[in-house]
Each structure stands twice: as structure tokens, then as C-alpha cells.
NUTI-394535 format. One record per residue (C-alpha): residue number from 1; chain; x, y, z. Coordinates in Angstrom, 3 decimals, padded with zeros to 6 digits, m for minus. Example, Ala and Ser with C-alpha at 12.3 -4.5 7.8 and 13.67 -1.06 7.14 Angstrom:
2
REC / fivo / gupa / xx / yy / zz
REC / 1 / A / 012.300 / m004.500 / 007.800
REC / 2 / A / 013.670 / m001.060 / 007.140
This chain:
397
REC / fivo / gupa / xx / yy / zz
REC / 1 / A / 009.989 / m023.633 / 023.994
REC / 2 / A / 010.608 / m026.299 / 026.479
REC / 3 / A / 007.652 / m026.144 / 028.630
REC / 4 / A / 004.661 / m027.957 / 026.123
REC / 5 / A / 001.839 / m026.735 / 028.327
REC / 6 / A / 002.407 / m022.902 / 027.464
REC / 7 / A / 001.112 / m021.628 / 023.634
REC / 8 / A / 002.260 / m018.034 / 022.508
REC / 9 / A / 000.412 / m016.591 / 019.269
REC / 10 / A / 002.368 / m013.198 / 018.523
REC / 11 / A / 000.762 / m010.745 / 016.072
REC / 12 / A / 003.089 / m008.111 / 014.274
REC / 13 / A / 001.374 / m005.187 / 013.398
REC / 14 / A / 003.364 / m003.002 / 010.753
REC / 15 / A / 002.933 / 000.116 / 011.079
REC / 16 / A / 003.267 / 003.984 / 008.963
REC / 17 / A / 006.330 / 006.003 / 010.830
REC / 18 / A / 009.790 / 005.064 / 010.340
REC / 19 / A / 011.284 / 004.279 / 013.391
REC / 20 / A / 008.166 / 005.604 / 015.484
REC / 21 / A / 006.176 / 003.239 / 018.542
REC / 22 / A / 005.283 / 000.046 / 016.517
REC / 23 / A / 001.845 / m001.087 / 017.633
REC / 24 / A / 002.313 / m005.287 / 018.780
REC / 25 / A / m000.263 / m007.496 / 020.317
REC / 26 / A / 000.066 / m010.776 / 021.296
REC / 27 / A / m001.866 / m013.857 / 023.275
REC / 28 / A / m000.968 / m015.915 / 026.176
REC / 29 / A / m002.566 / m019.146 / 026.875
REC / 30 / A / m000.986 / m021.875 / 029.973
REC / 31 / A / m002.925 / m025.343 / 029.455
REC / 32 / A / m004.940 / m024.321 / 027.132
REC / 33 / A / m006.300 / m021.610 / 029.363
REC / 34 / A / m006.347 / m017.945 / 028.606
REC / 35 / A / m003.837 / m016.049 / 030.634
REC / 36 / A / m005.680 / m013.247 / 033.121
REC / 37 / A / m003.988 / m010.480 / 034.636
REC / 38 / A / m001.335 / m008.478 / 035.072
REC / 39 / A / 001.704 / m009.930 / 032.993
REC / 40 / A / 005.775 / m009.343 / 033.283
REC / 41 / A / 007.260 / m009.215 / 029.641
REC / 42 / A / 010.228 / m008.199 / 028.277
REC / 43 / A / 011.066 / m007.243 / 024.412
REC / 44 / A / 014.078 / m006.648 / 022.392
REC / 45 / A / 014.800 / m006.555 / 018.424
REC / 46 / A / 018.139 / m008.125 / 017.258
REC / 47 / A / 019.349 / m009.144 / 014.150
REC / 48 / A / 020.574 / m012.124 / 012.014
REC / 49 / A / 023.264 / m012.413 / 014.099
REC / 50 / A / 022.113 / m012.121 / 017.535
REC / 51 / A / 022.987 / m008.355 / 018.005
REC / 52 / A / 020.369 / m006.757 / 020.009
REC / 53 / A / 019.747 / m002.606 / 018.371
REC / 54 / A / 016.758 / m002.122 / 021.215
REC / 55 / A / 015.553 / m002.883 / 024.667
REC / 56 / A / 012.577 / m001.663 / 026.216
REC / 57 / A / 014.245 / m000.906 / 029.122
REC / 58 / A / 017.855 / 000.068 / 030.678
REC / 59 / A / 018.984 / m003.971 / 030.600
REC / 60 / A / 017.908 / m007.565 / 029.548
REC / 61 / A / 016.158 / m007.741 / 033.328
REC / 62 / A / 014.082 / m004.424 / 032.858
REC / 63 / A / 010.288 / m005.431 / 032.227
REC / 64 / A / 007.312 / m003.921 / 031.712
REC / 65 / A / 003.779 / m004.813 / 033.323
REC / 66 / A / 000.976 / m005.113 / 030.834
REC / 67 / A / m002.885 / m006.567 / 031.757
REC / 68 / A / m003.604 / m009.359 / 029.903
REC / 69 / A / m007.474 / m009.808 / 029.520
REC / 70 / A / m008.518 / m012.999 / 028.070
REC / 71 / A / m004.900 / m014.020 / 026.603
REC / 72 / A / m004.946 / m010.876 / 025.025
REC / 73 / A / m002.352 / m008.093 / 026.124
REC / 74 / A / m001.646 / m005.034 / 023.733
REC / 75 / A / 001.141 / m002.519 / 023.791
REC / 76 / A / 003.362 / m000.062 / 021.724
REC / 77 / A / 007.060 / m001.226 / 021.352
REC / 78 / A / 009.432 / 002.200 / 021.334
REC / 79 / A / 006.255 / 003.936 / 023.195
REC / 80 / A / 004.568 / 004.529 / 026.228
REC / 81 / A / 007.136 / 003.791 / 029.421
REC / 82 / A / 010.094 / 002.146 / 026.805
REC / 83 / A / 012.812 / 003.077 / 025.528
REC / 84 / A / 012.852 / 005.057 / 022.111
REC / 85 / A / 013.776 / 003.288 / 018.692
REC / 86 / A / 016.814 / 004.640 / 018.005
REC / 87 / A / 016.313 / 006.935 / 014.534
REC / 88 / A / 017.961 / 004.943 / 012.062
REC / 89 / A / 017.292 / 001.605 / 013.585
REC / 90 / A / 014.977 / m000.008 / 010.743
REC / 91 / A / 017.395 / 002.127 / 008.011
REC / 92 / A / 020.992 / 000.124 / 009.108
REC / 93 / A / 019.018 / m002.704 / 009.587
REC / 94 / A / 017.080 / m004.380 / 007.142
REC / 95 / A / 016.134 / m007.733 / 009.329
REC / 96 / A / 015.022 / m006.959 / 012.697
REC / 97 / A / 013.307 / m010.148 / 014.961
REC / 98 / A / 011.460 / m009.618 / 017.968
REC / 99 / A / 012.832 / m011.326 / 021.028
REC / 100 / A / 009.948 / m011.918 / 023.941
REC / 101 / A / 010.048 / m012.837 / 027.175
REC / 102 / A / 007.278 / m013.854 / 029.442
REC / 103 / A / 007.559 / m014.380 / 033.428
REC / 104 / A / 005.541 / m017.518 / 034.653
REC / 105 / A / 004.126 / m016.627 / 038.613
REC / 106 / A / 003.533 / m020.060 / 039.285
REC / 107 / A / 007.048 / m021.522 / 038.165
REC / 108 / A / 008.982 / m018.204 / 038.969
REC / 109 / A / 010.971 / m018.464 / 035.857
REC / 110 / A / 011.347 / m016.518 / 032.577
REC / 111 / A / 010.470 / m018.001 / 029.331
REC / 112 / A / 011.703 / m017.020 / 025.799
REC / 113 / A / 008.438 / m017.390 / 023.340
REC / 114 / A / 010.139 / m018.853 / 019.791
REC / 115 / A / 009.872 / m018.643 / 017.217
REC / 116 / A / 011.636 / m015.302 / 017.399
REC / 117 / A / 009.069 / m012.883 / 014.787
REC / 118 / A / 010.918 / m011.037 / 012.014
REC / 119 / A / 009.419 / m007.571 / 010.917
REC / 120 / A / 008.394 / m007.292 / 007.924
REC / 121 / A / 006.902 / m004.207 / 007.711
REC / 122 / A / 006.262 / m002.657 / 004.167
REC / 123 / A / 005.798 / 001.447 / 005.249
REC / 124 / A / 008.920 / 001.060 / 007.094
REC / 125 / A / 010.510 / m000.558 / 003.958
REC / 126 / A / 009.184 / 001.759 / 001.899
REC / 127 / A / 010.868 / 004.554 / 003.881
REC / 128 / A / 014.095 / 002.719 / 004.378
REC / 129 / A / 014.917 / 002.537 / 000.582
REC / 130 / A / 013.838 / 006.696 / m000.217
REC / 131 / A / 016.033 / 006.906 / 002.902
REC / 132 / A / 018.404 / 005.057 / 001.352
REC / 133 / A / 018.262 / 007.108 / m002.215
REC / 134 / A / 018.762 / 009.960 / m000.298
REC / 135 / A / 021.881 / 009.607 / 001.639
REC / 136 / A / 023.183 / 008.239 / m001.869
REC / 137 / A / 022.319 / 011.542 / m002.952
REC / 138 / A / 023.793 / 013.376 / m000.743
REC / 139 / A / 027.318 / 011.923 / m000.910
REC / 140 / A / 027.307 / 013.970 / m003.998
REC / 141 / A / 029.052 / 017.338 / m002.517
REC / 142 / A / 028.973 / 020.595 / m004.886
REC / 143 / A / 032.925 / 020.693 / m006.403
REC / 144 / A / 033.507 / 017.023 / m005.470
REC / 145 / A / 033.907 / 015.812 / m009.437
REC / 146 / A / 037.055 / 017.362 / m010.898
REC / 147 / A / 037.877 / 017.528 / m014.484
REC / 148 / A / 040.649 / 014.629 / m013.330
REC / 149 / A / 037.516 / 012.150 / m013.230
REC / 150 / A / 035.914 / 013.130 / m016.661
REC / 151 / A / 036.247 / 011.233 / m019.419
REC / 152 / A / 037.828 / 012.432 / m022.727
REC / 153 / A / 035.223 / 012.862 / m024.728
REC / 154 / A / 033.150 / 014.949 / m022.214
REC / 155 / A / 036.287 / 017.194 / m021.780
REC / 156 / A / 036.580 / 017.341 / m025.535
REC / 157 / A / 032.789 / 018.849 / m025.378
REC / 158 / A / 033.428 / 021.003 / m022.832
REC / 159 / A / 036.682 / 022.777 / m024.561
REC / 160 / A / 034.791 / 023.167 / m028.251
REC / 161 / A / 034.284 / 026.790 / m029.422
REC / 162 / A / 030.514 / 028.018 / m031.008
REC / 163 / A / 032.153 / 029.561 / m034.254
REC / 164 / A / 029.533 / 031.793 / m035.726
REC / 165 / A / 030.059 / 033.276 / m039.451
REC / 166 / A / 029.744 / 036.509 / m038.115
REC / 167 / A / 029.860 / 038.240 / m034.605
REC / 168 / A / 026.327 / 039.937 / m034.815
REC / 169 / A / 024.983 / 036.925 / m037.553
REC / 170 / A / 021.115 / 037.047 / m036.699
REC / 171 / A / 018.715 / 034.326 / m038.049
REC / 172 / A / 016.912 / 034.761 / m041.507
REC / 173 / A / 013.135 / 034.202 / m041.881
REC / 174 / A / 013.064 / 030.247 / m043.240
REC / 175 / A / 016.686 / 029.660 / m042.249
REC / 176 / A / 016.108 / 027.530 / m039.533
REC / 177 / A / 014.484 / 023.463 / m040.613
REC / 178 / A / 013.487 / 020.850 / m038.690
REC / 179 / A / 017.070 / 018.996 / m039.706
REC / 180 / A / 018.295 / 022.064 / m037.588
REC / 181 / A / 015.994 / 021.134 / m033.990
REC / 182 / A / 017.318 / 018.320 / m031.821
REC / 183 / A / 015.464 / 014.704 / m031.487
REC / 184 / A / 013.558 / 016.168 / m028.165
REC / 185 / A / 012.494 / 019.241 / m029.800
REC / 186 / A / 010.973 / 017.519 / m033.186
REC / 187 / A / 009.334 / 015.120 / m030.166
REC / 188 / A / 007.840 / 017.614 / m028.447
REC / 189 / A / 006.349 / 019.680 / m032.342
REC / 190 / A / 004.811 / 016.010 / m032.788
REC / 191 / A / 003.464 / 015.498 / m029.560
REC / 192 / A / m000.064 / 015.400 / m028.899
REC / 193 / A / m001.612 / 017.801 / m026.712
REC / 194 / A / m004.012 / 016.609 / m023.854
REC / 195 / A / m006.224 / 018.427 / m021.734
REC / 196 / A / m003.747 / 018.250 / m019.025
REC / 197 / A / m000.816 / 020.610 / m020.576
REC / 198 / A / m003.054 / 023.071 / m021.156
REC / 199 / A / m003.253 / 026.326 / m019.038
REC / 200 / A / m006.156 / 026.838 / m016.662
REC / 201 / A / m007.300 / 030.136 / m018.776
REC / 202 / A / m007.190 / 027.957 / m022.266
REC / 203 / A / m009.430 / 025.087 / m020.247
REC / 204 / A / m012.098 / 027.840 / m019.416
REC / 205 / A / m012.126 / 029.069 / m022.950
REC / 206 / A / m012.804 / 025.753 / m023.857
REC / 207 / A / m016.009 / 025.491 / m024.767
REC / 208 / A / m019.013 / 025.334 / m027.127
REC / 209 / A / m019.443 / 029.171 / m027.814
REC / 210 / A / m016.301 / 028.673 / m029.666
REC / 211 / A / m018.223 / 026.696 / m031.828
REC / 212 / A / m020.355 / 028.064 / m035.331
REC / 213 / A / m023.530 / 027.746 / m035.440
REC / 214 / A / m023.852 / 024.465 / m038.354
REC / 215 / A / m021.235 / 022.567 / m035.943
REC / 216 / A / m023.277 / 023.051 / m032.884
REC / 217 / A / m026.456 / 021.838 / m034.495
REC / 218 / A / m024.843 / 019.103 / m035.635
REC / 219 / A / m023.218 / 018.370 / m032.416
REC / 220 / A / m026.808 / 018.250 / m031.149
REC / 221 / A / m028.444 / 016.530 / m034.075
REC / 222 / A / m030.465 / 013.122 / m033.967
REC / 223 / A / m028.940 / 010.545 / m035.568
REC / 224 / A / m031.386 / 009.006 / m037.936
REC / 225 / A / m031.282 / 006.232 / m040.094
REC / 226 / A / m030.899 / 008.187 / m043.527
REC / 227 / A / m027.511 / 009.046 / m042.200
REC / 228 / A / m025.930 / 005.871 / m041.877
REC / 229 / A / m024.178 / 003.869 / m044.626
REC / 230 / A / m025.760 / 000.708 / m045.819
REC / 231 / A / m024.055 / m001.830 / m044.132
REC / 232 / A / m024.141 / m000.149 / m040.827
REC / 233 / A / m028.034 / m000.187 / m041.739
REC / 234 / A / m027.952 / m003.915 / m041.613
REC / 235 / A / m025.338 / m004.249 / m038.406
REC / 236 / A / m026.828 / m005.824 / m035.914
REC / 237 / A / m028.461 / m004.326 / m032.612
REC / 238 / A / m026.329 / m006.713 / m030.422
REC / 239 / A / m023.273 / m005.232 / m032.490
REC / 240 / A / m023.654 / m001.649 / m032.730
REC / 241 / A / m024.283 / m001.440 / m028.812
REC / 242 / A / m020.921 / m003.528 / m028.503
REC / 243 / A / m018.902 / m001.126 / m030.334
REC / 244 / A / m020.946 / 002.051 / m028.691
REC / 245 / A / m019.953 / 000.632 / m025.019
REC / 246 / A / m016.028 / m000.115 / m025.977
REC / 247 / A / m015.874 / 003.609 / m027.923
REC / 248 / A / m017.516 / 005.084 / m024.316
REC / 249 / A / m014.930 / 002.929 / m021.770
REC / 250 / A / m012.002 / 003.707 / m024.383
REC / 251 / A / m013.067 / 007.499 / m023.853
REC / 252 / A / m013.137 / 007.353 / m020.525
REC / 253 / A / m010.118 / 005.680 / m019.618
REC / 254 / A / m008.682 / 008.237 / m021.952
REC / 255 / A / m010.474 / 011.155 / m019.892
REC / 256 / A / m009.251 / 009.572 / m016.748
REC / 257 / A / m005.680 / 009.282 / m017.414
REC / 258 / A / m006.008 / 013.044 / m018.217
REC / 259 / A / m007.332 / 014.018 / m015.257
REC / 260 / A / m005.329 / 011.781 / m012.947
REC / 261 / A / m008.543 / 009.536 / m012.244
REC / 262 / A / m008.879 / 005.830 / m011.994
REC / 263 / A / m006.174 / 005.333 / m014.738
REC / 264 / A / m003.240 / 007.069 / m012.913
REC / 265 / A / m001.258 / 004.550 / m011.378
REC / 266 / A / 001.090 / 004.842 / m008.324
REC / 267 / A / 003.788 / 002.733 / m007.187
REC / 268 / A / 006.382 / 002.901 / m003.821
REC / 269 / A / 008.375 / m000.250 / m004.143
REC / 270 / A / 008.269 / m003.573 / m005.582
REC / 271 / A / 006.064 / m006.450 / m003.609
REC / 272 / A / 008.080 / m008.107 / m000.436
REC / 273 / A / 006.608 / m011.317 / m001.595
REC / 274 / A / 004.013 / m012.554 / m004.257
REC / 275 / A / 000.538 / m012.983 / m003.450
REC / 276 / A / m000.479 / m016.686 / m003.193
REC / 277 / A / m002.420 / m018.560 / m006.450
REC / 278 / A / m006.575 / m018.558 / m005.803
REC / 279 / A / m007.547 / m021.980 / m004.038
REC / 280 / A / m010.201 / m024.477 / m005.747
REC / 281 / A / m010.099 / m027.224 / m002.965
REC / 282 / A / m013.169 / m028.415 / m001.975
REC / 283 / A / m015.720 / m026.414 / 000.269
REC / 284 / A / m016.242 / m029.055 / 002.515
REC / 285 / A / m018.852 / m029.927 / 004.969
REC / 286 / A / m020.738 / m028.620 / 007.590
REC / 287 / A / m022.375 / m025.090 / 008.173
REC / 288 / A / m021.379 / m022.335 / 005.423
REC / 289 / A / m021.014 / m018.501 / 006.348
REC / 290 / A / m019.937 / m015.579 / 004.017
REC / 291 / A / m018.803 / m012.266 / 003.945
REC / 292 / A / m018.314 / m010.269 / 000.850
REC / 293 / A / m016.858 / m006.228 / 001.619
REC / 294 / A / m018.426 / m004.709 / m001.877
REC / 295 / A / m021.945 / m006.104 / m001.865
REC / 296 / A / m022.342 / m007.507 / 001.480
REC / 297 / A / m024.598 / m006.263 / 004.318
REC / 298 / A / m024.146 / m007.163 / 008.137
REC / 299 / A / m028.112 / m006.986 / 008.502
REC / 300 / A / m027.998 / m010.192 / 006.383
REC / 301 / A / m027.993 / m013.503 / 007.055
REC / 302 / A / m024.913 / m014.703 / 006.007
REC / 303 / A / m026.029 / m016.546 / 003.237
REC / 304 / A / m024.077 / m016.934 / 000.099
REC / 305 / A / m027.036 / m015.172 / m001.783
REC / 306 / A / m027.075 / m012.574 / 001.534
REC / 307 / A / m023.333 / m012.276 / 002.806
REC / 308 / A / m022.163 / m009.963 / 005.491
REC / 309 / A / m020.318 / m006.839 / 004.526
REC / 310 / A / m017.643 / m006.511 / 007.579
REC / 311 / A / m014.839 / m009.223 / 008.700
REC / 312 / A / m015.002 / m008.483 / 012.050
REC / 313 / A / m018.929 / m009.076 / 012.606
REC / 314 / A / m018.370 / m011.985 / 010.703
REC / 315 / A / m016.228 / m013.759 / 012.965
REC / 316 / A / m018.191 / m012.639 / 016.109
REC / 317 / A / m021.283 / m014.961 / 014.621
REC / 318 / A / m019.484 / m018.468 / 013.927
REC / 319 / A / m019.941 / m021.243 / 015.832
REC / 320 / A / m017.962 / m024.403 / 015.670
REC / 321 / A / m018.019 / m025.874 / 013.062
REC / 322 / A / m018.360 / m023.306 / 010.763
REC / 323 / A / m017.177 / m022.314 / 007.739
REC / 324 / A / m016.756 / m018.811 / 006.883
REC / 325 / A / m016.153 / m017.865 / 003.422
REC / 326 / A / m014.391 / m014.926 / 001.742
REC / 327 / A / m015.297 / m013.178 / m001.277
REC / 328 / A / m012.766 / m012.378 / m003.636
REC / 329 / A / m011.374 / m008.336 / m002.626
REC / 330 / A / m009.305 / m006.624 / 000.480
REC / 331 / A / m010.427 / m006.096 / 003.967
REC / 332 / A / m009.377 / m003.124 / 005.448
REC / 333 / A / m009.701 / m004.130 / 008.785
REC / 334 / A / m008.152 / m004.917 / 011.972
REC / 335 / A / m009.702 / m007.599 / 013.860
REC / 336 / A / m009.491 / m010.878 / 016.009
REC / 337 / A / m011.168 / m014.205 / 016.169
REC / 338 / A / m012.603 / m014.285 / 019.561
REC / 339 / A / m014.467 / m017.762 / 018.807
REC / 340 / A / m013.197 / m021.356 / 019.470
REC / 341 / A / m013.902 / m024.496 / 017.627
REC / 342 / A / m013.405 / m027.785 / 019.024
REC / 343 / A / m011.157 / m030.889 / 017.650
REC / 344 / A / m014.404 / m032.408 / 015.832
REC / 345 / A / m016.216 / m029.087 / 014.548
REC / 346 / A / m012.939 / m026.858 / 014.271
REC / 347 / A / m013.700 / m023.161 / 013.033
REC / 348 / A / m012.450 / m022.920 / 009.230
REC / 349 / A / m012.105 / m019.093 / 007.403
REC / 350 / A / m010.860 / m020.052 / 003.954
REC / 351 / A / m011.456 / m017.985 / 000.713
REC / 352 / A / m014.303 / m018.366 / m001.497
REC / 353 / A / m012.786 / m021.475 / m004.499
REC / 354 / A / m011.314 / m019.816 / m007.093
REC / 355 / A / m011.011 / m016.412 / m005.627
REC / 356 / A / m008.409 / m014.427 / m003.595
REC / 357 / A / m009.545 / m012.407 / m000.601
REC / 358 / A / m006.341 / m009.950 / 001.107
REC / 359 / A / m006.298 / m009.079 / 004.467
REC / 360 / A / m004.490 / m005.641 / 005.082
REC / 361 / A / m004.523 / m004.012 / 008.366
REC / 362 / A / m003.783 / m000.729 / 007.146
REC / 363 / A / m005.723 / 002.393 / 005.979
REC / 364 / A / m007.029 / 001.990 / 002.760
REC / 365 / A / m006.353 / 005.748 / 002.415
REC / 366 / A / m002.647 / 004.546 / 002.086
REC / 367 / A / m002.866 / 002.332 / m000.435
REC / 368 / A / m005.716 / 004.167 / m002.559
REC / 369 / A / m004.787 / 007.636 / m002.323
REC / 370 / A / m001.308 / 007.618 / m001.118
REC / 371 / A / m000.878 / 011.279 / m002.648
REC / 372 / A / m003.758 / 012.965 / m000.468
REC / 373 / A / m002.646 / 010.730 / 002.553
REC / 374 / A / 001.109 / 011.408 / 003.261
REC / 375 / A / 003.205 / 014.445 / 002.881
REC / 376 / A / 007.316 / 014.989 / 003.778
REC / 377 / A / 007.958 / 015.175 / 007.658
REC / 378 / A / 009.088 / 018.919 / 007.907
REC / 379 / A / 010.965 / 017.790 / 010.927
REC / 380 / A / 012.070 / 014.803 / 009.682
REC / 381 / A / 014.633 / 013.709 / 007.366
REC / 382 / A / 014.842 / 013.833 / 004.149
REC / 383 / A / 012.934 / 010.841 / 002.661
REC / 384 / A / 010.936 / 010.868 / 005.729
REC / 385 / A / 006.931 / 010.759 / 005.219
REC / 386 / A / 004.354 / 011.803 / 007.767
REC / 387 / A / 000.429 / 011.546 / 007.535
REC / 388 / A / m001.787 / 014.020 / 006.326
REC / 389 / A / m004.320 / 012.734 / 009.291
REC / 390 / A / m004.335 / 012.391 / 012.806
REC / 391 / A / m005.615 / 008.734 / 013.956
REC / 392 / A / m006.860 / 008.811 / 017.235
REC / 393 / A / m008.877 / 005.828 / 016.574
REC / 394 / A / m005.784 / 003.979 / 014.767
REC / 395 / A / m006.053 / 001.300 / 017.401
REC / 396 / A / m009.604 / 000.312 / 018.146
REC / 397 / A / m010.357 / m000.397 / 014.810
């Protein structure tokens, strides 16, 4: 940027519909002052190369008019009075960087805010690559393979003849062993079954009136200390509720990956990036906040004993010359620090030494239920996802 006086701090907010109105906010400060008013701004996304895929309007000179309130201006690229995102755009292209331009009133000239911002946005990524897998698919036509493009063994399988000793040979009682049954089928005799391949009806029938009468007394019987052996007489206390508590989390995991509970795991894609090693540096000096989103409580203090629950109340109590720390865990939240330090008592939001805390301005829905919170688009493509929820709210979280 040529002109020193002007600052530009762009926000990329990723968003959950391929190629749908990507939510974008940004702030404009000229001399260190917070921009008010009405704004001219132009966008476009281009690639590696230059190329520009999208405008938001017919040319490079179409704007749009947005109110900027305090430096801070928020709009919906591909939405509201702008162009469309064309439907494959963030499918043929897998690096996309926003271009902006802002219009200066008092200098009359257009200015290009670098660095251009690259989107990196993980839902779209997510359904590039099933998008991806599916055109793959699809390139697959019924009748395109031709016994031409087999290999000679496969077409020596195909041409073998099932000779049978006799045309109406039927099976004896006894005649068939397990040397006869294929590796998958002598799997499958061995296997052991789980509550969750059996049939609804067999689950109901499950239970203890199936049982004689000596079992269930025994089931409900005290244990007493004539029935143990002699060593586990002697174990002690310490030890036998050790072994009790790991039996009892082993049987629940166990019941949990049965029931698709806690232990069920789901996965979309790989990580874009790794997350970043725990910090130990030093806490510093001056006035210490904290915030803590599973045992915190914004009718606290703030204290390290007492931390707030909720990022975004958190940040509207510093001062300068605060520290805010975060306790180790993810914040579902969408926020902004509305607060100022100064050059002596700057504002400092750090996580808590030795802990990582994750800022995700998603829904946690998505990442903690993602089976209950998306379903196929029916009028999308195939590949294509759509949300089991409307969000009106989605942007005033």
C-alpha cells in the first residue's frame, strides 16, 4: 500500500455452502482514525496467476456502497446486490485471493488494500474434494470397460466352467467343512456379535426374564467377604477401587462404541494445517483476566480462581493493559475486540502457559454432530451438503 497513513484489517469468514454468499467483514481506519460512513468498495477473487473467476459487479469500476460504523463495515460476497459465485468456482479452483478496493473521498482515488487474502475455507474444501470423488465417479459410464482392457487372468476367470459330478448333485448332511467356506465367511462364523448387529425384536427380548431364577439372585447378590479369594482379601482399598473404576470406563467405552456414543469417531478430510505447539512463555506483567468456556461463569470476576465463561464478554471488560488469558478448549464464537490499548499498556489475549485454546467461528453442531447437522442438497449436486437448520441468527452471533 503506498499511502502509510491508511491501515486495512480484513477478516475472512469461511463459511458452510459451496459456492453460496460468503459472509466477509473487514475494518477501515485513515490516521489512525476509524473510518465513518458510507464507503465505495470493490471485490474480486483471482487466482495464483492473476485470473480474476468473480466480480461483484458487471466490470472492475462497478462498486458497491456499504456503511462503515466505527471502521467496521460487513457484507456478503456472491449475495445481496452482487453478482453470483459462479457454481463450480471454489471446485476448478483450489486457491482463490480476495482482491479489495477502497475509494478515498478526500484524495478521490482508489486504493488496492494488500496483502491480497487467500481463502482458506475448510467446508468449502471439504465439499470440493467429495465433489471431486464424484465427478471421478462418474467418468465411469455403464459398457465403457471392454473385455479388450481386462487382463488375462480376469478373462481366464471369467471363461472357467462350474463342473459339477452330477447335473442334479445336491449337498449331503456333513459334506460341507469349514476348508470348504471362503476366508470372509470363516471371518464372519468367528466374529463377535455386539449389541449393534442385532435386530430390534432380539434387543427387546433381551432381558432378565430370560434369566433362571439361581442366576438372577446371583446377579443381585451382595458381595461379601467369604466370597473372595485370599489374596484379594488382603488387596488393598486404594487397589481394588483402581481396578473397579478402569473395569467401569473399559465397559463403557465398550457400550459407547456400540451405540455410536462418545467413542464413534467421524472424519471429512485431513487438517489444512497443524495446530500450533502449547506456549510456556512467561505470563508477564500487569493486570491478569481469564476466561475458561467449560467451568467459567460471566457473573464472575475474572479471576483465575473465578474466570468468565464467554469470549466475547471477555473482551468487552479489558482495559489497557490487560492481559486476558485462555483456558485450554474451543470457543465457538464469533466475536470482535472492540477495546484499544495504548503503546505503553497494549491489550495482550494469549493462551493460558502450557495450554492450547482454538478459536472456531463455526457451529459447534458441525464439528460435534456433523451427522444430525448436514444432509445431501436434493437440489444440488452430487457431493453437495446442505444444513439440517435454518440460521437466521448465523450472523449476529
Amino acid at each position: 500500500m503506498k499511502n502509510g497513513h491508511l491501515l486495512l484489517f480484513l477478516f475472512l469468514l469461511p463459511w458452510f455452502l459451496s459456492a453460496a454468499p460468503v459472509p466477509y467483514s473487514g475494518k477501515v481506519a485513515i490516521n489512525g482514525a476509524n473510518f465513518q460512513g458510507d464507503a465505495r468498495f470493490t471485490f474480486a477473487l483471482r487466482d495464483a496467476h492473476g485470473t480474476v473467476h468473480w466480480r461483484n459487479g458487471a466490470d472492475a469500476n462497478a462498486s458497491v456502497t456499504l456503511d462503515v460504523d466505527r471502521g467496521l463495515y460487513v457484507t456478503l460476497l456472491g449475495g445481496n446486490t452482487m453478482n453470483d459465485f459462479p457454481k463450480n468456482l471454489f471446485l476448478q479452483n483450489s486457491q482463490l485471493f480476495l482482491v479489495v478496493h477502497f475509494y478515498r473521498h478526500d484524495t478521490k482515488k482508489w486504493l488496492r488494500m494488500l496483502p491480497d487474502q487467500r481463502i482458506t475455507s475448510a467446508p468449502h474444501a471439504l465439499a470440493a474434494e467429495v465433489a471431486r470423488n464424484a465427478l471421478t465417479a462418474d467418468a465411469v459410464k455403464p459398457g465403457s470397460i471392454t473385455k479388450s482392457m481386462l487382463a488375462a487372468e480376469v478373462l481366464a476367470d471369467l471363461n472357467a466352467s462350474v463342473v459339477l459330478p452330477e447335473q442334479n448333485a445336491t449337498l449331503q448332511s456333513g459334506s460341507v467343512t469349514l476348508s470348504h467356506l471362503s476366508p470372509g465367511v470363516r471371518a464372519g462364523l468367528n466374529a463377535t456379535i455386539t449389541r449393534s448387529r442385532l435386530s430390534p425384536d432380539v434387543l427387546a427380548d433381551l432381558n432378565r426374564s430370560m434369566l433362571p431364577a439361581d442366576v438372577l439372585a446371583d446377579l443381585n447378590g451382595t458381595i461379601s467377604r467369604s466370597r473372595l479369594s485370599a489374596d484379594t482379601r488382603h488387596m488393598p482399598a486404594w487397589l481394588a477401587l483402581l481396578i473397579v473404576g478402569t473395569l467401569a470406563s473399559e465397559l463403557v467405552s465398550e457400550q459407547d462404541r456400540n451405540d455410536g456414543g462418545p467413542g464413534k469417531v467421524f472424519a471429512s478430510h485431513s487438517p489444512m494445517r497443524p495446530l500450533p505447539v502449547a506456549s510456556s512463555q512467561a505470563t508477564g506483567t500487569g493486570r491478569f483476566r481469564y476466561v475458561d468456556g467449560s467451568d467459567g461463569d460471566d457473573a464472575d470476576t475474572g479471576g483465575e480462581k473465578s474466570p468468565w465463561k464467554s469470549l466475547a464478554f471477555s473482551l468487552r471488560q479489558l482495559e489497557p493493559g490487560d492481559t486476558l488469558f485462555l483456558r485450554e478448549g474451543t470457543y465457538y464464537e464469533k466475536t470482535h475486540l472492540s477495546r484499544s490499548g495504548t503503546e505503553d499498556l497494549p491489550i495482550t489475549i494469549r493462551s493460558y502457559p502450557g495450554e492450547l485454546a482454538i478459536l472456531d467461528g463455526g457451529r459447534r453442531e458441525f464439528f460435534e454432530d456433523p451427522e444430525q447437522a448436514w444432509m445431501p442438497n436434493p437440489e444440488g449436486s452430487a457431493g453437495e451438503f446442505v444444513s439440517t437448520r435454518t440460521y437466521h441468527d448465523a450472523d449476529a452471533r
